[in-house]
C-alpha positions as CSV (number, residue, x, y, z in Angstrom):
1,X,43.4,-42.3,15.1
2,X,45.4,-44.5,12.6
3,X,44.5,-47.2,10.1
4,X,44.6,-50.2,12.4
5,X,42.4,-48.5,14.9
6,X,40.0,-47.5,12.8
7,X,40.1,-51.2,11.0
8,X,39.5,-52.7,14.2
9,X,36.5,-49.9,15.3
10,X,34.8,-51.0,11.7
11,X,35.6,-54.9,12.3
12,X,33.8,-54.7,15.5
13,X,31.1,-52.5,14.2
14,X,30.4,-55.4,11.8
15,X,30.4,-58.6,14.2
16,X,33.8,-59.4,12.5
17,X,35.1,-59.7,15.9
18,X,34.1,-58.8,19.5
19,X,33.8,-55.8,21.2
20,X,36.1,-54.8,24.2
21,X,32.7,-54.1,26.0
22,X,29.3,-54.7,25.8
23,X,26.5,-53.6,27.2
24,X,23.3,-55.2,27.6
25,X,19.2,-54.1,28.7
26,X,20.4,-50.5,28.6
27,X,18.2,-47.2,27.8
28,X,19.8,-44.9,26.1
29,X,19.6,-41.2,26.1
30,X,19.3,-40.0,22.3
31,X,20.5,-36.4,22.9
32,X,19.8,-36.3,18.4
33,X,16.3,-37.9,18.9
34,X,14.9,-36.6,22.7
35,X,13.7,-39.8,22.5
36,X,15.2,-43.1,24.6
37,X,16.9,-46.3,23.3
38,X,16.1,-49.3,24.7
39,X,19.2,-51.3,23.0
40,X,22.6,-53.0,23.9
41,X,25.7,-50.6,23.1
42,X,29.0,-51.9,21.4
43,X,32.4,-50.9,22.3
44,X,36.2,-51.3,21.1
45,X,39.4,-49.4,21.5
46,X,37.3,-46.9,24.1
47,X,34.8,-46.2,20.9
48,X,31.2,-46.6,20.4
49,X,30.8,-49.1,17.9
50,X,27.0,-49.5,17.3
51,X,23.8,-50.0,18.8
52,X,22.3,-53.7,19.4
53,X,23.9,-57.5,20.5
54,X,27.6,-57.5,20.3
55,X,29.4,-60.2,21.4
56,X,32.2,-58.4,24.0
57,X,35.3,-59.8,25.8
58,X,33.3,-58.1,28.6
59,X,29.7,-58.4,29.4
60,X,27.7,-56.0,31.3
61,X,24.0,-56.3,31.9
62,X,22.3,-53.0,33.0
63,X,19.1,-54.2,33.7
64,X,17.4,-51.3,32.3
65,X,19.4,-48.6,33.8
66,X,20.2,-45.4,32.0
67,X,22.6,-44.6,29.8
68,X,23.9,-40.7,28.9
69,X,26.7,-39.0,27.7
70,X,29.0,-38.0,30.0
71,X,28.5,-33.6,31.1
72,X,30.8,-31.6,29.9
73,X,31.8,-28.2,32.0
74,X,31.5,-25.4,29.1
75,X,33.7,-22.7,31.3
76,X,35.7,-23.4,33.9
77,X,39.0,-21.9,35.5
78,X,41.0,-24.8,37.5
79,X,42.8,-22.4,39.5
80,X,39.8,-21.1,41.0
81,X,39.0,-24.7,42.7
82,X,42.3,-24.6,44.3
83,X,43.1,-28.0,43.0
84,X,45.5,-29.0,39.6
85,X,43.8,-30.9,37.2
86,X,44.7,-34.2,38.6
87,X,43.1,-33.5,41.6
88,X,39.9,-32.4,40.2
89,X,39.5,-35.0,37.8
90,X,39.2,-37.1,40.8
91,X,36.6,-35.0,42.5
92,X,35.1,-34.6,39.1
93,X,34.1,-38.0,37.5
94,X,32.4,-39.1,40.4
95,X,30.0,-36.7,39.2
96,X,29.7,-37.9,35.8
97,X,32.2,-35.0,33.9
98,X,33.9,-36.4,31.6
99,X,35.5,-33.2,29.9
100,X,36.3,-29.6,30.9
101,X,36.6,-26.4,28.2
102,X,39.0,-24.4,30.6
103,X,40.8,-21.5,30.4
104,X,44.0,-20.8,32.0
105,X,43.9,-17.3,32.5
106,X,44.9,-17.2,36.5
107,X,48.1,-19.1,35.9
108,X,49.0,-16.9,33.0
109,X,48.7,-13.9,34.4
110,X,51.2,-15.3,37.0
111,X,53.4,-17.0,34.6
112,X,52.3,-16.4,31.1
113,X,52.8,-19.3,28.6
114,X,54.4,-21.0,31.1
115,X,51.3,-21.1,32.9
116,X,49.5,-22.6,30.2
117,X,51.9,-25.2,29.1
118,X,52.2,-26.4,32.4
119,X,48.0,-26.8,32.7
120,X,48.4,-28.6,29.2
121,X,51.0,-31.2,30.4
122,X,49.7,-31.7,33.9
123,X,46.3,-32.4,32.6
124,X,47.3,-35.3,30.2
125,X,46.2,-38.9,30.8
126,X,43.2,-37.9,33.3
127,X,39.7,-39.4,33.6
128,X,38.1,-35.9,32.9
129,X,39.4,-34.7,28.7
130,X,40.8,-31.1,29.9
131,X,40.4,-28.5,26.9
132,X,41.8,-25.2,27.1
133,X,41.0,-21.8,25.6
134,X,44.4,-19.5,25.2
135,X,43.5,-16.6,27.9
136,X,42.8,-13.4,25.9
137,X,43.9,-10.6,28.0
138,X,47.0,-11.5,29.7
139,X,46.8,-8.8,32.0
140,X,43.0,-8.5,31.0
141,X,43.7,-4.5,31.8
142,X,46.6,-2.1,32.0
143,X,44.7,-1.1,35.0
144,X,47.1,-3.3,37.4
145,X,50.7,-5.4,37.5
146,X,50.6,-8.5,36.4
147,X,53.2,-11.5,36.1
148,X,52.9,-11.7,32.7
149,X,51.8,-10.3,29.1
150,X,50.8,-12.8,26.7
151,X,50.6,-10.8,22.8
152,X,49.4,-12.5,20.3
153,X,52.4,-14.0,18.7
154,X,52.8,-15.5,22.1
155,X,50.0,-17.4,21.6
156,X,50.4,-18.6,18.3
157,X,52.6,-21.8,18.9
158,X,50.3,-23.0,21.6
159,X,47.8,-23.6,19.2
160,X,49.7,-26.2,17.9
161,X,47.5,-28.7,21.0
162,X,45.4,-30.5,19.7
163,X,43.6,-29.5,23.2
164,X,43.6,-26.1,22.6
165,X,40.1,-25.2,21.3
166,X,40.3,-21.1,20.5
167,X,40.9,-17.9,22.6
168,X,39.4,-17.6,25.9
169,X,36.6,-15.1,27.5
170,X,37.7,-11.3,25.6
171,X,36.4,-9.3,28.4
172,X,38.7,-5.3,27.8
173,X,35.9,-4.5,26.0
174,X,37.5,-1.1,25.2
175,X,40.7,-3.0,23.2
176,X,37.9,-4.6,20.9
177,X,35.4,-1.7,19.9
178,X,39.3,0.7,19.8
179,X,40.4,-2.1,17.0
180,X,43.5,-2.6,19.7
181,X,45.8,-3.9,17.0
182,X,46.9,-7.0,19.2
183,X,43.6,-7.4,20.4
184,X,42.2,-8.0,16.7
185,X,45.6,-10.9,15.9
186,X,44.2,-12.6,18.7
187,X,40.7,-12.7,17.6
188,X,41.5,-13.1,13.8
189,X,44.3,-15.7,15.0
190,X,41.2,-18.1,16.1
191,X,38.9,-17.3,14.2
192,X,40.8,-17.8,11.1
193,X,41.3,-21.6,12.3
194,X,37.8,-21.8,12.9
195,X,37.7,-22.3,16.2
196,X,35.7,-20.9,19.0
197,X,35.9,-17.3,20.7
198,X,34.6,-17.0,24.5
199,X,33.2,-14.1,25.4
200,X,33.0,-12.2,28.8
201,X,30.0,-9.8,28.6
202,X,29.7,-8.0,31.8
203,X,26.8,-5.6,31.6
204,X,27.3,-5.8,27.9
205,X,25.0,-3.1,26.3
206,X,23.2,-4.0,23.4
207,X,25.8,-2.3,20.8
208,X,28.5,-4.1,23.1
209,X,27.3,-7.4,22.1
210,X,26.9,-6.0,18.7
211,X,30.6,-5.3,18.6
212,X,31.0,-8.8,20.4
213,X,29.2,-10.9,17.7
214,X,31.0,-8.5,14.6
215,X,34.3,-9.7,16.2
216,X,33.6,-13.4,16.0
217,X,33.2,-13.8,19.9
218,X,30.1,-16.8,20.2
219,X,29.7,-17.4,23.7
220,X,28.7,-15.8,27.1
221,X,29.1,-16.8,30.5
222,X,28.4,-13.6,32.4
223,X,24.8,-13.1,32.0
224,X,23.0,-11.9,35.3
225,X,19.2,-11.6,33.4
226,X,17.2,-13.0,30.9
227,X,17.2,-9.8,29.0
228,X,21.0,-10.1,28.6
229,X,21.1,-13.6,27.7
230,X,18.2,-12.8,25.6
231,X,20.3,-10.2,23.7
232,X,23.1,-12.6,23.0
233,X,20.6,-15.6,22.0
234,X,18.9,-13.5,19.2
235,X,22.1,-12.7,18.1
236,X,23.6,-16.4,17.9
237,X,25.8,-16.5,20.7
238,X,25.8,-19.4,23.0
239,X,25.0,-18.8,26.5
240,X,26.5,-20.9,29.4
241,X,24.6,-20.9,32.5
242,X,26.9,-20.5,35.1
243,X,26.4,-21.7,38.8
244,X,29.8,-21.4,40.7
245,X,30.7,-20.6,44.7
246,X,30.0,-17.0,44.3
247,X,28.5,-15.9,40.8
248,X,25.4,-18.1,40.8
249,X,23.2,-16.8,37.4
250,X,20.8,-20.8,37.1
251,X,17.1,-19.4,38.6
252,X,18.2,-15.8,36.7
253,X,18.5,-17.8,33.8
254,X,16.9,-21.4,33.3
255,X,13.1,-19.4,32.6
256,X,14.2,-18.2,29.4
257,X,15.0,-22.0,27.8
258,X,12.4,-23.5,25.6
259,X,11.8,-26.2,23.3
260,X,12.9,-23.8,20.4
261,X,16.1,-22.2,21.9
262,X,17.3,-25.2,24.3
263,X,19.9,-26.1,21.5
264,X,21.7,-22.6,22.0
265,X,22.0,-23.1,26.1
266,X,24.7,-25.2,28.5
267,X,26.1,-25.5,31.8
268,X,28.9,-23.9,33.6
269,X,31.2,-23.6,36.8
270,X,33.1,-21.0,36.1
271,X,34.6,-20.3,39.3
272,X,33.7,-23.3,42.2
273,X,36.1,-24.2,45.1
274,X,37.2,-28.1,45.1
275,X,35.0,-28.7,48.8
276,X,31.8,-27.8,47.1
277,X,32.3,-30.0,43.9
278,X,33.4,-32.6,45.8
279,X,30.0,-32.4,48.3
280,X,27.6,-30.7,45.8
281,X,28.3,-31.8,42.3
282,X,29.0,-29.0,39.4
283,X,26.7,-30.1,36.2
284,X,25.3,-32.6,37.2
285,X,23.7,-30.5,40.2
286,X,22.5,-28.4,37.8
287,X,20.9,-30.8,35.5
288,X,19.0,-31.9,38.3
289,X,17.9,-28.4,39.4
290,X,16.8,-27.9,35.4
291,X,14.7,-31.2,35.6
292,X,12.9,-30.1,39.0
293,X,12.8,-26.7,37.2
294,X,10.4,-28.5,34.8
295,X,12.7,-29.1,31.5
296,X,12.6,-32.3,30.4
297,X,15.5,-35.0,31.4
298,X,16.4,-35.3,28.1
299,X,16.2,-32.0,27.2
300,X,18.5,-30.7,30.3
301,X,21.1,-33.4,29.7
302,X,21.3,-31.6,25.9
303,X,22.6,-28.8,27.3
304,X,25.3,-30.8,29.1
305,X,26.4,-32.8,26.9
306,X,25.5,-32.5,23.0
307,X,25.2,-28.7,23.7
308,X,28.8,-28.2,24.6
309,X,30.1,-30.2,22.5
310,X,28.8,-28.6,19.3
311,X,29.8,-25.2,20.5
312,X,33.2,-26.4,21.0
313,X,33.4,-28.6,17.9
314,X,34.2,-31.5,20.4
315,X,32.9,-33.7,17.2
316,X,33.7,-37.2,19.7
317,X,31.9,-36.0,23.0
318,X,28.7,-35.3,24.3
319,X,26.6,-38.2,22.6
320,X,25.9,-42.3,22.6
321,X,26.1,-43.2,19.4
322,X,28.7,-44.8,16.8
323,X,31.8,-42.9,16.3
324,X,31.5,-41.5,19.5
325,X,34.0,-41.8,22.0
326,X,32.5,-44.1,25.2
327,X,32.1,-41.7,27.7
328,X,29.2,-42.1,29.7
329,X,27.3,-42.7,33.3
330,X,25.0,-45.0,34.3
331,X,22.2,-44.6,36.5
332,X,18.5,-46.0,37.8
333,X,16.6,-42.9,36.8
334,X,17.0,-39.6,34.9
335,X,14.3,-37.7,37.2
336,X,16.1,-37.9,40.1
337,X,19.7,-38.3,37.9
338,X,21.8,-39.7,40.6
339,X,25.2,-40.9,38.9
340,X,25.8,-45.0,39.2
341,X,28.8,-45.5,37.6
342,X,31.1,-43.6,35.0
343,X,33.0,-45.1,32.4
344,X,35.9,-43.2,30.2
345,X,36.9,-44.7,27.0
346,X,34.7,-47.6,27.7
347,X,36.5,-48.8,31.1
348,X,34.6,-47.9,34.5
349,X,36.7,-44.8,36.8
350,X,33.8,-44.9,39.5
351,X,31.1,-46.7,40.7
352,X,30.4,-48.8,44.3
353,X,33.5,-49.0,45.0
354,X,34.7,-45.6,44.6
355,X,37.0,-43.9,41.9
356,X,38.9,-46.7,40.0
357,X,41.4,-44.8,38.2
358,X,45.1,-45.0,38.8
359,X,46.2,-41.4,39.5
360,X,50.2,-42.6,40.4
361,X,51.4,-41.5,37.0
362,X,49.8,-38.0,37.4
363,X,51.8,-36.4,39.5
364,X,52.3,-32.4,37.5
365,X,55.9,-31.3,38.4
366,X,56.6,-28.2,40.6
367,X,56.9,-24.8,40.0
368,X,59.1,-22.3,41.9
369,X,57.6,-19.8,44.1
370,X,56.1,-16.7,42.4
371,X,55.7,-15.0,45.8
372,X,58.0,-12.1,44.9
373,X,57.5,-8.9,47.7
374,X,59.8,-8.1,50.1
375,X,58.6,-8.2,53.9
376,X,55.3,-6.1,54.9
377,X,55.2,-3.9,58.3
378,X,52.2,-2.4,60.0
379,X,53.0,0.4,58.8
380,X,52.7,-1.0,55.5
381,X,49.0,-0.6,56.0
382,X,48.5,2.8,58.0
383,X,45.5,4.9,56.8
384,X,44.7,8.5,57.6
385,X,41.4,9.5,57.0
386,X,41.6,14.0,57.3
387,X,37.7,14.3,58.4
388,X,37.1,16.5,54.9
389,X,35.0,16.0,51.9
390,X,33.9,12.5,51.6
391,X,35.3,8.7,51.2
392,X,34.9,6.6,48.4
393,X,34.0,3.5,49.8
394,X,33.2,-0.3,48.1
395,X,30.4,-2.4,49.2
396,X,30.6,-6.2,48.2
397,X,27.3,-7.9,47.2
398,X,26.6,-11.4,48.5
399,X,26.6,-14.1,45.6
400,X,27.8,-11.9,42.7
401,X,31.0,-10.4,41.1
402,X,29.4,-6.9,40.9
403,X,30.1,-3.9,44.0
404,X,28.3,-1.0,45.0
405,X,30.4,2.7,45.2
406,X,29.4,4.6,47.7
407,X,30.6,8.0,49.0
408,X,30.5,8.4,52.7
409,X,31.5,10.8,55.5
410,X,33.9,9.9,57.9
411,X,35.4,11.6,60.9
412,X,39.2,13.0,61.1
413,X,41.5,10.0,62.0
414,X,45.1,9.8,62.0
415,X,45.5,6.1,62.1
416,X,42.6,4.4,60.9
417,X,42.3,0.9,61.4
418,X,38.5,-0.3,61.1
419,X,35.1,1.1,62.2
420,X,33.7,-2.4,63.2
421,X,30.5,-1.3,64.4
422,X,29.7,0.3,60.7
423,X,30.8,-3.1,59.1
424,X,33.4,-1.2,57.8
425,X,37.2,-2.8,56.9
426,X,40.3,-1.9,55.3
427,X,41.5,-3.9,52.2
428,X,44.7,-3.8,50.9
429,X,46.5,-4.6,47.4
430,X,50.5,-6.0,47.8
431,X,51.7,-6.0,44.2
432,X,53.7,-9.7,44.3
433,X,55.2,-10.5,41.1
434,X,57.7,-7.6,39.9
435,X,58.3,-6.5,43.6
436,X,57.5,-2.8,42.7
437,X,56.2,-2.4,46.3
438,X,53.4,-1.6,45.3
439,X,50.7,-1.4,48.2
440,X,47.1,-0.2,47.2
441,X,44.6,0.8,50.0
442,X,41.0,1.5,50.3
443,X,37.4,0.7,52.6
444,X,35.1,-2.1,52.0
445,X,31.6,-2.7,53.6
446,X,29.8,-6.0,53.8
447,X,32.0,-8.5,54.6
448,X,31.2,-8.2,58.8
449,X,34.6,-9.4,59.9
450,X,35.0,-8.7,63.5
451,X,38.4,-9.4,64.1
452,X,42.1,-10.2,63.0
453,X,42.6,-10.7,58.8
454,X,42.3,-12.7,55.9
455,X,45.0,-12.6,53.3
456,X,45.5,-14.2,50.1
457,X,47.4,-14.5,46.8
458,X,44.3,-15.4,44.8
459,X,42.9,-12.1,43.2
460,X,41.5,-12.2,40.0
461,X,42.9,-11.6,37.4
462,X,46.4,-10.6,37.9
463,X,46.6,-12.5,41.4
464,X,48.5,-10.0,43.0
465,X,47.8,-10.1,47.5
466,X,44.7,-9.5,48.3
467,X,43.7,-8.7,52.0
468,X,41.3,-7.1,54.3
469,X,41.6,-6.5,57.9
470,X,40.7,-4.8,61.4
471,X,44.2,-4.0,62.2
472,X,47.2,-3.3,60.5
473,X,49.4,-5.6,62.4
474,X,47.3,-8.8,61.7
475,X,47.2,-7.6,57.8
476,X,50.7,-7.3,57.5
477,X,51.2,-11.0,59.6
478,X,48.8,-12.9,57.2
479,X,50.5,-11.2,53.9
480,X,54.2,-12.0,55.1
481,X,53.0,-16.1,55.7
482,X,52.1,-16.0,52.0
483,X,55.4,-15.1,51.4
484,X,56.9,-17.4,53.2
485,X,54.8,-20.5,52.1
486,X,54.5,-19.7,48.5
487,X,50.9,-18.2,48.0
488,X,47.5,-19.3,49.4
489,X,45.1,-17.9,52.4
490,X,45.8,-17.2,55.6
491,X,43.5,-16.6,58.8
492,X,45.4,-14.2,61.4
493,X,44.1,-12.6,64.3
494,X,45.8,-11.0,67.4
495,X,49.1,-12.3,66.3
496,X,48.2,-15.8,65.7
497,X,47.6,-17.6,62.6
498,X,44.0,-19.1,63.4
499,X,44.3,-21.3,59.8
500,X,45.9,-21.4,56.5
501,X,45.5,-23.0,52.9
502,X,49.2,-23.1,50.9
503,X,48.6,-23.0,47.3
504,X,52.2,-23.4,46.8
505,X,51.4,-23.4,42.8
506,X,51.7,-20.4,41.5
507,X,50.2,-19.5,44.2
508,X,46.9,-20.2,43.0
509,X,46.7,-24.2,43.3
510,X,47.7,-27.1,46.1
511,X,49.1,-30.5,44.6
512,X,47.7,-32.2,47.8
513,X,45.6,-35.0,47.6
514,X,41.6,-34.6,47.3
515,X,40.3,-35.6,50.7
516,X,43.6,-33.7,52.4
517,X,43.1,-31.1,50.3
518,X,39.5,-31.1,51.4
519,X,39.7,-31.4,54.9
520,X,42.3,-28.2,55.1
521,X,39.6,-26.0,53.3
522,X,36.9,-27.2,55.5
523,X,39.4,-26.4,58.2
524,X,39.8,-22.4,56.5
525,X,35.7,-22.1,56.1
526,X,35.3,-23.3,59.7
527,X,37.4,-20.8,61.0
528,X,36.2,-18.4,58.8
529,X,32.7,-18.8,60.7
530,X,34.7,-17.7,63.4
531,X,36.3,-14.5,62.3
532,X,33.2,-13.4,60.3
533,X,29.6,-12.6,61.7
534,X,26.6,-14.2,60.1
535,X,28.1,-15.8,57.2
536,X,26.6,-16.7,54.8
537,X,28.6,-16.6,51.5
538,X,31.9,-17.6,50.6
539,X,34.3,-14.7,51.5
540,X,37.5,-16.0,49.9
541,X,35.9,-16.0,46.3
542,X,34.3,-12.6,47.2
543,X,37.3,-11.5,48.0
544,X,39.1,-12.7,45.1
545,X,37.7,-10.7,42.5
546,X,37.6,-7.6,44.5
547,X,40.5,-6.6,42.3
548,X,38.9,-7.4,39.0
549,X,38.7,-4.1,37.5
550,X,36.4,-4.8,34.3
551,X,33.5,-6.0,36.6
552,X,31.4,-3.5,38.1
553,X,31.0,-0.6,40.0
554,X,34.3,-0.5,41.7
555,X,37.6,-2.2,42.5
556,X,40.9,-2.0,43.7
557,X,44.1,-2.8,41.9
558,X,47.9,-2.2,43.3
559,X,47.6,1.2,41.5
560,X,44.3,2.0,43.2
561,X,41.2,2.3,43.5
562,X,39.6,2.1,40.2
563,X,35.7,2.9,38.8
564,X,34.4,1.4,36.3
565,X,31.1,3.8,35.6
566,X,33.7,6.6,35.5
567,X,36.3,4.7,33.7
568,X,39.2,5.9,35.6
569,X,41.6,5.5,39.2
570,X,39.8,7.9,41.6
571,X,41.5,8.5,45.0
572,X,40.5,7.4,48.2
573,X,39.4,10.7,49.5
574,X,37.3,13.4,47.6
């Protein structure tokens, strides 16, 4: 802000002269107070100027309707909804989001700083304020190949953004509690500037999150049970409730909040696919489940607003009041908290007639393809199972990040392809970013695909091919059309590609437009329902952090298969 701005904010705060906008007959929501303002709002220059009668070049009577801060998402990866940001802005602030605290950490591991500079300039100018956190572990193990390594001196001149708001969820555990040299620049690089360290706590022990809190880290997304999130509460972390497509922590969770500890709790995504958003909401879904729940409406927009904002030392967001930038929604009642109209910077970007905003000068530039493997056979994927000892086999669960490992018998086969009738499926690992030729193969259980494959270059972290399959042939057929189309998911079965999504962004996101992009996910769950028996979760986020190494019990990588209770690559076979 400069001098004339700030002239101009305090002129119009004074009745010297009139507002940009003002509103009349509101009730405001006083996240300081709990308590609600029935008052007329001021605003100039896309501030909030005071409370009361201001004259306004634009006059708005809201005939008693509410007025609240507009959410903030505390966590969020934008790769993971398969959109950029311009996209999901669009999607977003229809449901009242007016900001984002994301980190990169997909791109990255694909492209490195790159990656992140890229999210920082495509994100510029939007209706939603994207924040970033600089991803932490760039890979986040040694445990697979990644695109990129980000050290700490890499990160450095990024935190020259004024966007950038600290160093994203530290999840290799063992790098911390070692004192990894690197590890402790990055956290001492933050927290020396005083900003904000995520945390990623995944079946944290209690001396984990001891080690956690000594290092500076404040924040947790990945607690499953009120005991964990308990454990991190008492010990002054903040803990963001996370409800995304496949790790869905809110009824685990919302008990625990109080009057006393409401303050120290917010709302996140994490992980949601652009469809769902679009159809379901993201915070503001939540903040309706946490007033049926039984919180208070004032106290569950806290945690989405106010909440995240202090965390994040976002001093301008997250409140009505003077000083504060005019972000906010309107609507006819907080019980039922369905969104009217939202306004950013004090001009409207929905309401009746839809979103408002002018997206033509947010268009992010292109990236080049990162799909680097050379051409897969079905041979590629051929198994031989020798009938001896026992198989070491994973087993998804339905709605959460964590597997099961299992050791099963299996009978002597030379050419294994699946053993349908036992739910049982290959799955595959195609190392895609140095071409190494790496190919990774193991068994999953859970997922009841009957036929064909499903293939895709979304696999947390390091994003390397992903793909599970009845038969080799269809495997190798749905991992080459990634290749040739730049990254994505792709459906095949008996030769045929039944659908596809391109994600020809790093081969993590689609720069097609929301309702297109829409309808061609749709058009991959539909077919989905088709290829899979019974389903009823989503299998391409499963799927995607089947590779994740530092979530529990075991995962594969394109150097293996890899157990986290053992803390080591065991083989296949034992």
């Amino acid at each position: 802000m400069d001098i004339n701005t700030l002239t101009s904010l305090i002129k119009a705060s004074n009745g010297e002269i009139p507002c940009d906008l003002s509103l009349q007959n509101a009730k405001v929501v006083d996240v300081f107070s709990g308590k609600i303002l029935e008052t007329g709002i001021g605003i100039k220059d896309g501030y909030i100027v005071g409370y009361g009668d201001y004259e306004g070049d634009e006059v708005t009577d809201l005939d008693g309707a509410y007025v609240s801060p507009s959410l903030i998402d505390s966590h969020i990866h934008v790769e993971s909804t398969v959109s950029t940001c311009r996209v999901l802005s669009e999607a977003a602030c229809m449901h009242g989001i007016g900001s984002m605290v994301a980190d990169p950490h997909e791109i990255a591991n694909v492209l490195g700083s790159d990656g992140i500079l890229y999210m920082l300039d495509s994100s510029e100018g939007l209706p939603v304020d994207f924040y970033f956190m600089l991803s932490s572990c760039v890979p986040s193990t040694k445990l697979e190949t990644s695109g990129a390594v980000l050290k700490s001196s890499d990160l450095l001149p990024l935190y020259d953004s004024e966007r950038v708001l600290g160093l994203a969820e530290v999840m290799d555990m063992p790098s911390v509690a070692g004192c990894d040299e690197d590890m402790l620049k990055k956290l001492l690089a933050a927290r020396n500037r005083g900003l904000v360290i995520d945390g990623h706590g995944s079946e944290l022990t209690k001396r984990g999150s001891n080690i956690f809190r000594t290092a500076g880290i404040s924040t947790d997304h990945e607690c499953v049970t009120s005991e964990e999130a308990m454990d991190r509460l008492s010990k002054g972390m903040y803990i963001h409730i996370r409800e995304g497509t496949a790790a869905k922590n809110f009824d685990a969770i919302i008990g625990l909040v109080d009057k006393d500890n409401l303050r120290r709790f917010t709302f996140c995504t994490d992980d949601m696919h652009i469809d769902e958003l679009h159809r379901n909401g993201s915070i503001d879904a939540l903040v309706r489940r946490a007033i049926a729940f039984g919180l208070e409406p004032v106290d569950a927009i806290r945690m989405a607003t106010i909440n995240p904002s202090e965390c994040y030392g976002l001093r301008e967001s997250g409140a009505i009041a003077p000083g504060y930038r005019a972000d906010f929604i309107v609507l006819e009642s907080l019980s039922d908290f369905r969104i009217r109209s939202v306004y950013k910077r004090g001009l409207k970007v929905y309401g009746t007639d839809g979103v408002t905003f002018d997206f033509s000068s947010a268009i992010p530039p292109p990236i080049m393809s990162t799909m680097n493997f050379r051409e897969l056979k079905a041979s590629s994927f051929k198994m031989d199972i020798p009938g001896t000892g026992t198989v070491n086999l994973m087993e998804i669960i339905k709605n959460s990040l964590l597997t099961r490992h299992h050791e099963i018998s299996m009978g002597k086969s030379s050419d294994f392809m699946s053993d349908i009738t036992n739910d049982i499926i290959k799955i595959g690992i195609v190392e895609r970013h140095k071409n190494t030729g790496n190919v990774a193969l193991g068994l999953v259980r859970g997922f009841r695909l009957h036929e064909g494959a499903v293939a895709s270059s979304v696999s947390h972290d390091s994003h390397n091919i992903i793909v599970i399959g009845t038969n080799d042939q269809d495997m190798a057929s749905a991992c080459n059309r990634l290749r040739e189309t730049g990254g994505g998911i792709a459906i095949y079965s008996h030769g045929k590609m039944l659908a596809e999504l391109p994600l020809e962004i790093a081969g993590l996101m689609s720069g097609r437009p929301l309702l297109e992009l829409i309808e061609n996910v749709g058009n991959l769950k539909n077919t989905a329902q088709v290829v899979f028996d019974g389903l009823d979760f989503d299998p391409f986020l499963t799927l995607s952090f089947l590779a994740l190494p530092v979530i529990p019990e075991i995962k594969i990588t394109d150097k293996g298969l890899y157990s986290s209770s053992l803390g080591r690559f065991i083989g296949l076979f034992n």
